[in-house]
C-alpha positions in Angstrom: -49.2 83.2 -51.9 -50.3 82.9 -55.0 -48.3 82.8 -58.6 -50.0 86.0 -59.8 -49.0 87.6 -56.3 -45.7 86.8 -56.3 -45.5 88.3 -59.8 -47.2 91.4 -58.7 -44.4 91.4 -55.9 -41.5 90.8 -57.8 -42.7 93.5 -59.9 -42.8 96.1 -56.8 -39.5 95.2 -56.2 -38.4 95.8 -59.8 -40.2 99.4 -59.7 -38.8 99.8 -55.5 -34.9 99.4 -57.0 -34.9 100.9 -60.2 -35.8 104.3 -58.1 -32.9 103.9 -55.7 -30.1 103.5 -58.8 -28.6 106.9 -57.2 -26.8 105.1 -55.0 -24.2 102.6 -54.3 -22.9 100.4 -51.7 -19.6 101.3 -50.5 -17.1 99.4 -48.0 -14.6 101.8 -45.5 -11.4 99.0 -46.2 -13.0 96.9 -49.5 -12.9 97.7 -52.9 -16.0 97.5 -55.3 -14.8 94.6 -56.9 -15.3 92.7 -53.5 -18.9 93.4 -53.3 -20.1 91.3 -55.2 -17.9 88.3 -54.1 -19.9 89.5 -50.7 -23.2 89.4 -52.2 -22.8 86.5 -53.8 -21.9 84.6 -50.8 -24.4 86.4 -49.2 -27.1 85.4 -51.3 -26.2 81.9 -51.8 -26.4 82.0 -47.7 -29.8 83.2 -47.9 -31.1 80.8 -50.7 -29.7 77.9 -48.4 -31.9 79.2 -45.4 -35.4 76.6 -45.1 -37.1 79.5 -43.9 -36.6 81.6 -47.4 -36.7 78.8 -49.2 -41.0 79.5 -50.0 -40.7 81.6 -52.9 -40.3 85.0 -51.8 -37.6 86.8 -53.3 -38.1 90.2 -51.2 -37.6 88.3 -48.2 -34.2 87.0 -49.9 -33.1 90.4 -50.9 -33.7 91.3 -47.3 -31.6 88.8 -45.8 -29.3 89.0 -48.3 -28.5 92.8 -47.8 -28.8 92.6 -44.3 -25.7 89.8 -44.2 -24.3 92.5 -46.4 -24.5 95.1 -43.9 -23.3 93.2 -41.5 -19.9 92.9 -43.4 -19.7 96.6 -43.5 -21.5 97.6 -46.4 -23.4 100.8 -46.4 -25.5 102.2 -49.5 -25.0 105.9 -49.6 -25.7 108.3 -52.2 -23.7 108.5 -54.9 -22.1 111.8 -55.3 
C-alpha cells in the first residue's frame, strides 16, 4: 500500500468516526473510567500482533475494538 493510500485511509477513518460521536461505549459492571485502561491494553495487544504490524491503522482499530467487545463493551447510542 502506498504512503498516499494509507493517508487517504486514515483520512476515511477520521471522517468514518467523527460521524458516530453519538455514541459511547458502555460496560453492564465497569465504570467509564475503566475503558480506557481496557482500550489501552487492548490496543497495545493489537500493536504487538506481527500480523498488524504493516501499517494499517483500520485493521488495528478493528482488532483493537473487537478485544474490547469481547471484555463486554458495547457502543450504544447515547441518550
Amino acid at each position: 500500500m502506498t504512503q498516499s493510500a494509507r493517508i487517504a485511509l486514515s483520512l476515511m477513518m477520521i471522517v468514518l468516526l467523527a460521524g458516530c460521536s453519538s455514541a459511547e461505549w458502555a460496560h453492564p459492571t465497569k465504570s467509564k473510567d475503566q475503558f480506557t485502561l481496557d482500550y489501552n491494553k487492548c490496543q497495545g495487544d493489537a500493536l504487538r500482533d506481527p500480523k498488524l504490524q504493516q501499517g494499517i491503522q483500520l485493521l488495528t482499530i478493528q482488532a483493537t475494538e473487537r478485544c474490547v467487545q469481547k471484555m463486554g463493551w458495547r457502543l450504544v447510542e447515547k441518550e
